[in-house]
N, C-alpha and C positions, 0 to 999 in steps of 0.2 A: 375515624372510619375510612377516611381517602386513604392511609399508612399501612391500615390493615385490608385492601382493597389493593392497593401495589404491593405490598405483599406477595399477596396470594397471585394474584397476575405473574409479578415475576417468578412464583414455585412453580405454574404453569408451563410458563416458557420453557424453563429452566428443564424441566421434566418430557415435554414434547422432541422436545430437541436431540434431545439421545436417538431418538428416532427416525426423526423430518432430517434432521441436517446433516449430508453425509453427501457434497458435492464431487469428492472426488473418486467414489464411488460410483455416482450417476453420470457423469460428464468425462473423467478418464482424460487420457491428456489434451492438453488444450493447444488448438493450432490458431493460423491468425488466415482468416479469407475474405480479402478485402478490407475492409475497415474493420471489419469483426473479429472480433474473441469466441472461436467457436470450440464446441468438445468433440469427443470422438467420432460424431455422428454427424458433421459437419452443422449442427445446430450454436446459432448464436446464443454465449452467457455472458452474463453481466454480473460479475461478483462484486460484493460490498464488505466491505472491513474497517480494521484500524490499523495505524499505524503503531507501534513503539516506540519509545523516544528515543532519541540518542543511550546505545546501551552502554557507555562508557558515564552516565550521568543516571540512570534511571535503570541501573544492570535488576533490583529488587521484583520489575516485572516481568522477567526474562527469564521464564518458568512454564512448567507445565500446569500448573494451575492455573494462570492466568489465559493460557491461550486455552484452557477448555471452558474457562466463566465464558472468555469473548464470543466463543461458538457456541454455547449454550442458553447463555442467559439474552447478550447482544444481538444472537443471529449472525455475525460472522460466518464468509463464507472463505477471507483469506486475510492471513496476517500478513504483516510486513515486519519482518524485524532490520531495525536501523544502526547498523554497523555504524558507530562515532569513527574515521580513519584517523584524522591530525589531531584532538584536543588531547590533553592529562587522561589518561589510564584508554587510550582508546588504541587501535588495531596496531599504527606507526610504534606505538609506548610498550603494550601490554598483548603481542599477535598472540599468543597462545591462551589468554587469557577470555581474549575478545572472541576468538575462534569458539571456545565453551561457550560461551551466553549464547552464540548466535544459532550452534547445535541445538543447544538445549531447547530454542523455539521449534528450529527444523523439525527436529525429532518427536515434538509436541505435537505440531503441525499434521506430521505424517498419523499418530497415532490417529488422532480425532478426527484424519480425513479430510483436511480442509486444506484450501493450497497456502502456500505461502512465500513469502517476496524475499528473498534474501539482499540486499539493499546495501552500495558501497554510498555509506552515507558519508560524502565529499562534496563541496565546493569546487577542488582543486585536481587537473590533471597528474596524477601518481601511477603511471606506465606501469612498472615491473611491480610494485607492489599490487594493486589491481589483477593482474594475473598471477600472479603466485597465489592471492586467495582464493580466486574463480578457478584456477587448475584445481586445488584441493576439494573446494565445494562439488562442484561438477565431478571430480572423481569418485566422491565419496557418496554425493545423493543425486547424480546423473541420470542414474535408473526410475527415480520414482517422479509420477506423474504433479505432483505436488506443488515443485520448485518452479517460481518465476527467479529468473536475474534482473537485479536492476544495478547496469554497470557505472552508473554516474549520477546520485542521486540529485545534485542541480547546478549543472554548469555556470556559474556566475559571471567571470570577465570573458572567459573565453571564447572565440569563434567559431561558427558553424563549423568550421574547414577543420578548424583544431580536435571539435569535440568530433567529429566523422571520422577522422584520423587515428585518434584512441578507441575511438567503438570500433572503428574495422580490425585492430588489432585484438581486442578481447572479442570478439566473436570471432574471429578465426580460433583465439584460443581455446573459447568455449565448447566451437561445434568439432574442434578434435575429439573432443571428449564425448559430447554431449549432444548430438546432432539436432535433438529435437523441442526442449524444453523451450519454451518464450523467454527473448530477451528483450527488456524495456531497454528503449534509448533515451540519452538524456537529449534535450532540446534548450539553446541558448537563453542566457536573460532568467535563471532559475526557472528554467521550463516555460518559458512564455512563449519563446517565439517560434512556433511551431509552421507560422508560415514560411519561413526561412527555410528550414526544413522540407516541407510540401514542394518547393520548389528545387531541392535537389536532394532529391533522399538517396539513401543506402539500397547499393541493389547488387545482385548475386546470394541475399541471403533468405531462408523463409524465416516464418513462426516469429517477427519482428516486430513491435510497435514502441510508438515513441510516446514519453510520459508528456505531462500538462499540469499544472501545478497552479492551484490559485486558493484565495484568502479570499472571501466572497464581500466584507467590505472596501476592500482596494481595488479586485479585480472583478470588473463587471461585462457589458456588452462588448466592449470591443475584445475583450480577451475571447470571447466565444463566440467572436465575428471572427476573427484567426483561429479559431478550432473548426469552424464552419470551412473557412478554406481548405483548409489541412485536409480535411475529408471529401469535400467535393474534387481532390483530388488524388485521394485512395490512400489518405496518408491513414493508417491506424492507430488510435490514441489511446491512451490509458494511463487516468487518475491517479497516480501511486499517491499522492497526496495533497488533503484542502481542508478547508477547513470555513466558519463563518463570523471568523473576526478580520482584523486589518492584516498586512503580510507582516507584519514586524511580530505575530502572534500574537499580539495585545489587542484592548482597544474592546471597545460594546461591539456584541455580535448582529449584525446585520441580518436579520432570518429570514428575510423577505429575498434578498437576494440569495442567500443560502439555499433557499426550496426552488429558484428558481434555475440553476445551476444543478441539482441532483436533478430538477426537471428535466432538463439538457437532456444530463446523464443518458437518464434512462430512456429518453425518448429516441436517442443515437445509440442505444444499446452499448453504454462503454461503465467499463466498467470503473469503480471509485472506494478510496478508502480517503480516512478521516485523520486528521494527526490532533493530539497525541496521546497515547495511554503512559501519564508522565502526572507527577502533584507540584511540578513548580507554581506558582504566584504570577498566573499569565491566564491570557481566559484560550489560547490553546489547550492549556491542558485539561484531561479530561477528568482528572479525580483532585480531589482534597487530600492533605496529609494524613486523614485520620483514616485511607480507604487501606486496607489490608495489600500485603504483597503477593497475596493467593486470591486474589477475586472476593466472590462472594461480598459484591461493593452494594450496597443500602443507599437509596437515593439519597439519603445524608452524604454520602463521601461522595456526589457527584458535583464538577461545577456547573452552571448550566451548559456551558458547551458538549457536555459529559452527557446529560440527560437530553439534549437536542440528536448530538449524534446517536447515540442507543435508539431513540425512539425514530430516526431518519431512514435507519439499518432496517428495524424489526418491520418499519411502515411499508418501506419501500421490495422488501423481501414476502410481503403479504404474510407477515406474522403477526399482522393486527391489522385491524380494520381501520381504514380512513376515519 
């Protein structure tokens, strides 16, 4: 009875949603004022999503089926698709190849109206490659309101000074092009340290906010004692990705500190996506191997990280009742 009861719950959703969900239609492009993610009406939004996995590892969801299950059935309101740059078949290996998967979401993205992150998923400072694919991106989908950039998806060894120094050059790159679309910054330590940051940010440029990146059982109070700063002094922050196990991805999920982190969220109005839409043998990931590469996933192919964030999305977007 409970199987045929989420069933029909999810043909509900599923079916509303052609309807309800059509954010970039209502909000149009998104600028940044003050700490906030606002739309065209200078109105504060707070979008919720997922992430992609590395698409050089997990290319099978990097489709338009899958980004219309995420917005339909999930409540997604923006994808991120996650460029792999250095490993085996990823952007440095396979650019032309990698450039496809990452279109194919763009283009999905734009269909269904939902925004979405185009994401240089790196560790590592890689200057001219970094712009050669944001000059094409930005040429290509510069015009529509859609596209977020995220130029440095999480700085690891490197310095404030270093990671400021490649951001200023690919936003100069970008707003040749593209003067207005939001550009996430990465922030040092895998996006922790965002006080660092608050205390000597990037300036000459608009529509800018810097990511924040945490595993809700590793990163607790003090990581959102440093976000607290960051914003009591007008630093603008945004989620691109987290999650509610340990940071290494692994590890039992922590839900209590999980709920209290999207609490944050939403309470600071910033927005958050979830990693990852990927079936490795890690309790990041959000599906099992037996979940199809078109969506339409049965709380069978979910793992619980998979059915916590879906139902964190739909809760927290009032697609369900508390």
């Amino acid at each position: 009875m409970k199987k045929i009861y989420t069933v029909i719950l999810s043909i509900f959703i599923f079916m509303a949603g052609f309807a309800q969900i059509q954010p970039v239609k209502d909000n149009g492009a998104l600028k940044v004022a003050g700490t906030k993610l606002v739309n065209q009406n200078w109105q504060p939004v707070v979008l919720r999503g997922m992430s992609l996995g590395w698409h050089n590892w997990w290319p099978r969801f990097y489709n338009a089926e899958v980004v219309s299950w995420l917005k339909n059935d999930w409540g997604c309101t923006i994808i991120r698709a996650a460029m792999g740059v250095e490993p085996d078949h990823g952007y440095i290996q396979e650019p032309a190849w990698s450039k496809e998967k990452i279109k194919a979401v763009i283009d999905a993205a734009i269909k269904e109206g939902i925004y979405v992150i185009v994401d240089w998923h790196s560790h590592n400072i890689r200057l001219e490659e970094a712009k050669q694919f944001f000059i094409e991106i930005a040429t290509e989908y510069g015009k529509q309101p859609n596209i977020i950039y995220e130029i440095f998806n999480e700085p690891a060894e490197q310095s404030w000074a270093d990671v400021k120094a490649y951001s200023l050059e690919l936003l100069k790159t970008i707003r040749a092009i593209d003067p207005d679309n939001v550009i996430l910054i990465g922030s040092p330590h895998w996006d922790q340290d965002v006080q660092v940051v608050a205390d000597d940010p990037i300036k000459g440029y608009n529509n800018i906010m810097y990511t924040l990146h945490y595993y809700a059982a590793s990163h607790k109070q003090n990581l959102r004692d440093r976000a607290d700063y960051a914003l009591k002094k007008n630093i603008p922050i945004f989620i691109s990705e987290s999650a509610g196990m340990e940071h290494t991805g692994d590890g039992p999920l922590n839900e209590t500190e999980w709920k209290t982190w999207i609490a944050w969220a939403e309470k600071n109005q910033i927005s958050w996506l979830t990693w990852s839409v990927t079936d490795k043998n890690e309790t990041c990931s959000v599906l099992l191997p037996s979940a199809s590469s078109t969506g339409n996933w049965r709380d069978e192919d979910l793992q619980p990280s998979g059915i916590m964030a879906r139902h964190l999305i739909l809760l927290n977007s009032k697609r369900i009742k508390r």
